[in-house]
N, C-alpha and C positions, 0 to 999 in steps of 0.2 A: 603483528598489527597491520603491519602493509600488505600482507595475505588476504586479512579480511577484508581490509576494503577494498580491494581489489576483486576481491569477489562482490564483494555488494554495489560495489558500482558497474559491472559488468551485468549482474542480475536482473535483468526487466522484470522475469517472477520470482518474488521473493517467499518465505515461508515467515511472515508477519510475527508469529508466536514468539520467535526466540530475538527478534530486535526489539528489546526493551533497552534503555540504555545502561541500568545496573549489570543485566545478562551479558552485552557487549561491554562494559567494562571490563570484567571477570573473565571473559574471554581471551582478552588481549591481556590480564596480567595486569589491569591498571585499575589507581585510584577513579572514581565516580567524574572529581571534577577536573581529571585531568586532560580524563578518556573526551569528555566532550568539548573542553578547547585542544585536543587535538582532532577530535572530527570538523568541530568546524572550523579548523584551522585547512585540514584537508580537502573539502567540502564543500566549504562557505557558505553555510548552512550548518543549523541546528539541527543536533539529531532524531528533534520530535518533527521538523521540516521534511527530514527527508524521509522519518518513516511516511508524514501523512504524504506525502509522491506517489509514495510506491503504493502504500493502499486505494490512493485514486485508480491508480495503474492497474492494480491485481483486483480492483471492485470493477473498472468498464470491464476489462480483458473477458471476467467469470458474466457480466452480465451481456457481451456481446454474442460471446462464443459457447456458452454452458446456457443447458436448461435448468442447471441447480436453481432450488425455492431459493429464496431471499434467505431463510435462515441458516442455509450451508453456506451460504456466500456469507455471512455473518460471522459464521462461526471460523469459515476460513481465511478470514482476515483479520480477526483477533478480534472481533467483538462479542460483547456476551449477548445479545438479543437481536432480532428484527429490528427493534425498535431502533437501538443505538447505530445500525447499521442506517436504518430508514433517514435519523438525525443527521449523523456524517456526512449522507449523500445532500441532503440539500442545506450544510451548512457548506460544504468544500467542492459540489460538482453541483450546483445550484438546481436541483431535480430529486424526487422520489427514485428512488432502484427501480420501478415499474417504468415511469417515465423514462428513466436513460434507458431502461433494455429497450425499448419500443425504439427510441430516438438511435440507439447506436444500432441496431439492428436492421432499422429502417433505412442509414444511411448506410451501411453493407452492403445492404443489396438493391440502391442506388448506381453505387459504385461496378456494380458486377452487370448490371443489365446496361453501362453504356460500353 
């Protein structure tokens, strides 16, 4: 148990797929409602909090740094469509995927030209 989270908190890029909270139960050998009063007992945070972080995290990261379409960036964050990706982005990073890649890209190479 302390393995994993140990690694998942260390992980700035996570592989999104396999942190569901059932999957992380079963990993560590534990009941459902155990597993998550002790992540956020660990954590302090809920484990659907700390997936949506890290999907903010691994959605700027692929739209800063990657020319992936919007639906690999989709699909490699665990979502099943653009669309639900498109949603995410402006209910949790307040902007379309088109909008932040421009906005974080733009402030990139801000950064780089001073």
């Amino acid at each position: 148990f302390d393995a994993l989270f140990d690694d998942m908190a260390e992980n700035q890029r996570v592989n999104l797929s396999i942190y569901s909270p059932t999957v992380l139960a079963k990993c560590c050998n534990m009941e459902y409602r155990s597993f998550r009063r002790r992540f956020k007992a660990e954590f302090g945070k809920t484990l659907c909090q700390w997936i949506r972080e890290q999907r903010v995290k691994e959605i700027a990261y692929l739209l800063e740094y990657t020319d992936k379409r919007l639906l690999e960036i989709a699909e490699d964050t665990g979502f099943s469509s653009a669309s639900n990706l498109n949603d995410f982005c402006v209910k949790y990073m307040l902007g379309t995927p088109g909008v932040l890649r421009k906005h974080l890209k733009g402030q990139r190479n801000v950064h780089h030209e001073e």
